[in-house]
C-alpha positions in Angstrom: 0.0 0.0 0.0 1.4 3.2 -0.7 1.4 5.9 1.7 -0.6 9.5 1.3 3.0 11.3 1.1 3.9 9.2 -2.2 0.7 9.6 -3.4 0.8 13.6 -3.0 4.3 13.5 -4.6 2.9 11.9 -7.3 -0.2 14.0 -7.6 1.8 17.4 -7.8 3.6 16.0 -10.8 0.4 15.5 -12.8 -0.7 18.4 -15.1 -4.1 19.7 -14.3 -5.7 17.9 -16.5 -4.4 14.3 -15.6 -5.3 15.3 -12.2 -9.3 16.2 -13.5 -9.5 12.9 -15.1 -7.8 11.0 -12.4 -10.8 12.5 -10.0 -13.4 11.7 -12.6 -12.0 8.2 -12.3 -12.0 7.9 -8.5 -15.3 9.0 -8.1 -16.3 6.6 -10.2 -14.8 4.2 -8.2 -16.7 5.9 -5.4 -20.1 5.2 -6.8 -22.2 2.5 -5.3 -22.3 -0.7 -6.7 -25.6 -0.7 -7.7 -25.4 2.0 -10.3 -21.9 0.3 -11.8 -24.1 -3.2 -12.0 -27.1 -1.5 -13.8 -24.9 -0.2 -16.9 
């Protein structure tokens, strides 16, 4: 498991847009499970 400190190192070398589409992606990961299964 990586560590929040690697992960914000990581984060600040993204370009803004990586970092939009990286959230887009973790919210969807967020989502409940019924809403994924119903696609």
């Amino acid at each position: 498991m990586i560590d929040n400190t690697e992960i914000l190192k990581l984060l600040s070398k993204l370009s803004d847009e990586q970092k939009d589409v990286l959230i887009d992606f973790l919210r969807q990961l967020q989502m409940p499970q019924e809403t994924v299964n119903s696609q």
